[in-house]
N, C-alpha and C positions, 0 to 999 in steps of 0.2 A: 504494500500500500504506500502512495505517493504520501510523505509530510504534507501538511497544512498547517499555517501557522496561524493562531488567533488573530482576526483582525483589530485595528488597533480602533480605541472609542474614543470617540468627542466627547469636548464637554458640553455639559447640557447648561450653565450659564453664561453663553457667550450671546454674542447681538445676534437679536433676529427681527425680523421685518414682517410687524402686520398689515396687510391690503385688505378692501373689502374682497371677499370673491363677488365676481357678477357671474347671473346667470344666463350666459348664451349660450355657444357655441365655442367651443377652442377653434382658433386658427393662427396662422402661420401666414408669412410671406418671406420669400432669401432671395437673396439675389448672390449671384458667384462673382468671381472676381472682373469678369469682363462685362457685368451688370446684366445679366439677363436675371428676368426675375420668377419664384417660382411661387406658387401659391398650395396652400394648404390645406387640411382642417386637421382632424386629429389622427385621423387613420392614413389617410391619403392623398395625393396630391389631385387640385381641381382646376374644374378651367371652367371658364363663363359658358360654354354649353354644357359642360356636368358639373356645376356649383353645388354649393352648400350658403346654403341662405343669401344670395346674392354675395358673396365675399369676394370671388374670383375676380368677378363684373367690376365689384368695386376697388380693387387693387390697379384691375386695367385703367378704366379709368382716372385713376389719380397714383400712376405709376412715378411721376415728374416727380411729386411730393412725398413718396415713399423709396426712392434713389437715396435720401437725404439719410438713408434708415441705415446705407453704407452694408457693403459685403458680410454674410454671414444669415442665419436666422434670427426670425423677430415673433416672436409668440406672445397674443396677446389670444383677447375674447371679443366676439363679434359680436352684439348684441345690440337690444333694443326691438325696436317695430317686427314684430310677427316670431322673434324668436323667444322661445323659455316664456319667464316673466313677463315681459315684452317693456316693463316700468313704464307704462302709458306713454311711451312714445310715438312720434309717429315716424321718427328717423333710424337708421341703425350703425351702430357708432362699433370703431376698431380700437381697444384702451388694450397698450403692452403691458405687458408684466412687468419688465425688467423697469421698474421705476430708481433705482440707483441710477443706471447708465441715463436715464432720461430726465433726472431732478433737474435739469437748465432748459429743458423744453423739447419735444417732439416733432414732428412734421406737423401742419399745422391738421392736416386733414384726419389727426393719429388723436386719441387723448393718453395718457397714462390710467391705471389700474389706482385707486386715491389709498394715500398712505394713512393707516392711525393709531401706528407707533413704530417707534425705531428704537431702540435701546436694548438691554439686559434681558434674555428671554425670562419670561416669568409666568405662571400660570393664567397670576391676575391679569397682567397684562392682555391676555386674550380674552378671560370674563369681561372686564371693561369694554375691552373695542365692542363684543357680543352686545354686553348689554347696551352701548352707547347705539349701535345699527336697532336694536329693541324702542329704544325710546325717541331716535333722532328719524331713525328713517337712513334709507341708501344716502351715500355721501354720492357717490359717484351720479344718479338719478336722482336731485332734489325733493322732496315731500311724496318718493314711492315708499309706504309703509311696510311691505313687505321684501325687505332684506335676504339675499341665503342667507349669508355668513360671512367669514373671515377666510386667508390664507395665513396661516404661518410660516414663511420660509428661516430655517435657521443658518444664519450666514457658514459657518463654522462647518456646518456638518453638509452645507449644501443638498439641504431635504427641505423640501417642501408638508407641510400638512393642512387639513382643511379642516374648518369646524362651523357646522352650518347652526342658524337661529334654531330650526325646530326638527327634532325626531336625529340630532347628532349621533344618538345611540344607536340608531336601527342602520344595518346595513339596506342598502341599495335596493338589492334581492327583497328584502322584509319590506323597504316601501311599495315595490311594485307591486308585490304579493299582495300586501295590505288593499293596495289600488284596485285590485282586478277583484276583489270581493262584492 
């Protein structure tokens, strides 16, 4: 039998980064180093005749202002009008994740993923942000009262986790199941 050596652990009080999570769609858009650009959603790559929620469509069209996103991938959530939630929209907005790389500003046709906290990871730190999205409403969608949740990414361990307003506890599976009763 081959050795394996224990992998080595992070710590668990280092910075991490809460965002609300929104609820749309994952998507993607990269462009390679000669700028051709490629579009996304979460499983696969799309194009304006085989789209996912209009994304494709919309990358083409405002390709000029998404060059500015610079070689590499750009993962954000496509959301608004007709998708998930929909947060009484009537438009559908591209908000990236990576809000470090973007805190001085995005393309303008881009928004960021809204930050509501940055510091010492801590439990409370995530009950806060929860209960703040509880009582305030989406930051990202102004006066939409129903919120998912939160993203936790911890910088340090470079993991991501998710902690939604309601039924956090119940897997996926268990809400669907629940659903189709």
């Amino acid at each position: 039998m081959e050795f394996e050596k224990f992998p080595k652990m992070g710590r668990l009080s280092r910075t991490c980064l809460i965002t609300e999570k929104i609820d749309g769609t994952n998507a993607q858009v990269a462009f390679d180093e000669e700028g051709n650009m490629f579009v996304g959603s979460r499983k696969r790559w799309i194009t304006p005749e085989d789209d996912n929620y209009g994304f494709a469509a919309w990358c083409h069209e405002n390709i000029e202002q998404l060059r500015l996103l610079g070689p590499g991938r750009h993962f954000g959530e496509w959301w608004g009008s007709g998708i998930q939630r929909r947060y009484g929209m009537q438009e559908k907005v591209f908000s990236l994740f990576n809000t470090t790389r973007w805190k001085n500003g995005c393309p303008e046709c881009c928004r960021t993923v809204p930050v509501m906290y940055h510091g010492l990871f801590s439990s409370t730190a995530v009950d806060d942000a929860i209960h703040r999205l509880i009582e305030e409403g989406s930051l990202a969608a102004p006066g939409f009262m129903n919120p998912e949740g939160v993203v936790v990414y911890h910088q340090a361990a470079g993991v991501g986790f998710k902690k939604t307003v309601k039924n956090d506890e119940k897997s996926k599976w268990e809400l669907d199941r629940e659903g189709s009763k």
